[in-house]
C-alpha positions in Angstrom: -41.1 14.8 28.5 -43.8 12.7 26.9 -42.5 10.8 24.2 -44.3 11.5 20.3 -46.4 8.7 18.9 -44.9 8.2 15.0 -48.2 9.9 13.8 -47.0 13.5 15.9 -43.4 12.6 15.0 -44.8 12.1 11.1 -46.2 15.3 11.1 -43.8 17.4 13.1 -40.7 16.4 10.4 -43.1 16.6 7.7 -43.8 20.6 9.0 -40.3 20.7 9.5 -39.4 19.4 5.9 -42.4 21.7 4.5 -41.1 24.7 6.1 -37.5 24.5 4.7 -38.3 22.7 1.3 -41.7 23.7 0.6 -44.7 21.7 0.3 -44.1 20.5 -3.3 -40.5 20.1 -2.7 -40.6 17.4 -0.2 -41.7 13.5 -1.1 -43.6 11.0 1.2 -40.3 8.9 1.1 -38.1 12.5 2.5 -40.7 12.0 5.2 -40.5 8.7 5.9 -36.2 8.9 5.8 -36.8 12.3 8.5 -38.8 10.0 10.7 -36.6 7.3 10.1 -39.4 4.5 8.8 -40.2 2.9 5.6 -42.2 4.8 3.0 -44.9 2.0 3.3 -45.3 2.8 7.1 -46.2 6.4 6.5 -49.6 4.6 4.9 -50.5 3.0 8.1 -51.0 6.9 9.6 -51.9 8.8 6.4 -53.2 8.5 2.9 -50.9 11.1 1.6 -49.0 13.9 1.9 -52.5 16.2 1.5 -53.9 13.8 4.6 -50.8 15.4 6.4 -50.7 18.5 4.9 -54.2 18.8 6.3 -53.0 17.6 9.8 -50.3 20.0 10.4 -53.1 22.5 9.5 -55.5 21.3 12.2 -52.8 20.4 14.9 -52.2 24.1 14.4 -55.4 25.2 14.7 -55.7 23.3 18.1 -52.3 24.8 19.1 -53.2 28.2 18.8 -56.7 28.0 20.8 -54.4 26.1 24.1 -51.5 29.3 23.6 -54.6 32.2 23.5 -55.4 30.4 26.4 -52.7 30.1 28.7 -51.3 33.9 27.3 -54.5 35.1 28.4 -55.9 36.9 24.9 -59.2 37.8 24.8 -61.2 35.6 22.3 -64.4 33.8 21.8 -67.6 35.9 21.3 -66.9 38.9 19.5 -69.0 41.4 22.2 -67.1 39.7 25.2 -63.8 40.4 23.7 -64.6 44.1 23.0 -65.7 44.2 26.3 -62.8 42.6 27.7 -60.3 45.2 25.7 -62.5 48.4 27.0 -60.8 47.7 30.4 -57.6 46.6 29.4 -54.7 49.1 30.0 -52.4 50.3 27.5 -49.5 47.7 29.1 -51.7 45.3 28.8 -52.6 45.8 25.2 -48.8 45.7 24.5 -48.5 42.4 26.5 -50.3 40.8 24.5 -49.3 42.2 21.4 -45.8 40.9 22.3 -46.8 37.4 23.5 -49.0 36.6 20.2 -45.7 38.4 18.3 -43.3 36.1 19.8 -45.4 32.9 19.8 -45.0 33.2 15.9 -41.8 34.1 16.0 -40.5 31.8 18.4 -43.1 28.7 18.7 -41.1 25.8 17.4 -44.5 24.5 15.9 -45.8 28.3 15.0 -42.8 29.4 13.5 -42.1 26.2 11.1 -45.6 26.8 10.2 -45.9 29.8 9.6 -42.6 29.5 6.9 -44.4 26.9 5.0 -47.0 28.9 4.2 -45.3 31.9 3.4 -43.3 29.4 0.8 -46.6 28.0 -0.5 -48.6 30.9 -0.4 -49.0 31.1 -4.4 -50.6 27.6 -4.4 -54.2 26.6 -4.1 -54.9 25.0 -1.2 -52.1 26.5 1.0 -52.6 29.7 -0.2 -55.9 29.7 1.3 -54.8 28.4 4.3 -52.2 30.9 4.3 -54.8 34.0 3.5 -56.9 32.3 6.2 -54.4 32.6 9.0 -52.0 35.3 8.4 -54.0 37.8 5.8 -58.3 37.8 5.3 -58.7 35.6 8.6 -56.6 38.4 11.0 -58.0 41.5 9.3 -61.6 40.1 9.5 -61.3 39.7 12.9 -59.3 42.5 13.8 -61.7 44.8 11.3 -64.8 43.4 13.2 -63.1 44.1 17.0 -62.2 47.8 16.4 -65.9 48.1 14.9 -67.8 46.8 17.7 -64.8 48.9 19.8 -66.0 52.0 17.8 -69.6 51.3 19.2 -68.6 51.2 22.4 -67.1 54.5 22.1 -63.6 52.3 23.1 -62.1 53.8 20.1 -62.8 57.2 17.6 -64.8 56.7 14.6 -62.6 55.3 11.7 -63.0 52.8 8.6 -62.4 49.9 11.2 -61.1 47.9 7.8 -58.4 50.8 7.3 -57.8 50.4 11.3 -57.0 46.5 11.0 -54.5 47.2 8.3 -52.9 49.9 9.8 -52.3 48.0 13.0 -51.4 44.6 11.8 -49.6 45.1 8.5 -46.3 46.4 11.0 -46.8 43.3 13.0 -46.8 41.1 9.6 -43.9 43.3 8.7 -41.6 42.7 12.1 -41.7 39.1 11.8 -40.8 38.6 8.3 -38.0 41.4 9.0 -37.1 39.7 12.4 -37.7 35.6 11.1 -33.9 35.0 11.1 -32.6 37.5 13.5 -33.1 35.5 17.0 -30.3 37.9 18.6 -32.3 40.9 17.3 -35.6 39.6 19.4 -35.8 42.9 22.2 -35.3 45.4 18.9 -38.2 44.0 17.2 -40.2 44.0 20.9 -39.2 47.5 20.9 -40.3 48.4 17.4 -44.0 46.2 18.2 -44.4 48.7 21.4 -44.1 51.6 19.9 -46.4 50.8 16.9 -49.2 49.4 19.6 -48.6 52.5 21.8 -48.5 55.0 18.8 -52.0 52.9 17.5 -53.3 52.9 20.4 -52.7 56.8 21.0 -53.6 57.7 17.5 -57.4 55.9 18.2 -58.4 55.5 21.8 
């Protein structure tokens, strides 16, 4: 295994520091005793703990474009993916629903990422990163796919807004309900197939 430069270990304590502590809650000198260097040596990687705050954000970001990737989700431009999920079957469409599920809830990175922001949600700038990935950024996209699905005559006419919600709000749900449950993992895959299939059923 590759061995972590300080500036990836310095942000993957710092995530994992953020994620139990909160954002607010953890100092640059908690960082620097996790990674197991003087305070003064964080400076030599960072200007502060927004500058890796902001990092963990974008090493995130790159993260999740490599894991669509090798899971095989449809994304890019928004017509190729419709496309792509007008000749997927129904297993299929629950494959994928279960990778993307357990990559959050399992993803050592994902999942310590994903806690952070739920703790700092009700702050400025990580709330907006928080709304970005998890709330407005995943119904905007989802909202925009079942629309140009609709057109295709993929799935029945519906508020494709309405659609977004009701088939991601369950997913949301099942991983705040499952977070700290590991032994509980093939009930919550369970509960996610039957809400795709029932979806799926109720709009196809």
């Amino acid at each position: 295994m590759e061995k972590m430069s300080t500036r990836q270990m310095i942000i993957a304590e710092a995530l994992d520091l953020f994620s139990v502590k909160g954002y607010e809650g953890v100092s640059m000198r908690d960082i620097a005793a996790k990674v197991g260097i003087k305070a003064s040596s964080l400076y030599n990687h960072f200007s502060s703990k927004a500058d890796i705050f902001s990092s963990i954000v974008e090493e995130m970001s790159e993260r999740y474009e490599t894991a669509m990737g090798m899971m095989r989700v449809p994304h890019g431009e928004e017509d190729e993916v419709a496309k792509t999920y007008l000749n997927i079957t129904e297993e299929q469409f629950v494959a994928i629903a279960q990778n993307l599920f357990l990559y959050f809830l399992k993803d050592e990175f994902a999942s310590r990422f994903r806690r952070m922001l739920t703790i700092e949600q009700f702050r400025d700038v990580a709330g907006d990163v928080f709304r970005k990935f998890f709330i407005d950024g995943a119904l905007d996209f989802e909202s925009s796919l079942f629309r140009s699905l609709i057109s295709k005559g993929g799935f029945r006419e519906a508020d494709p807004y309405v659609m977004a919600m009701q088939f991601y709000s369950p997913i949301f749900l099942l991983l705040s309900k499952y977070d700290s449950f590991p032994e509980k993992e093939s009930e919550a895959l369970d509960l996610l197939t039957r809400h795709v299939i029932q979806f799926s059923k109720i709009y196809s």
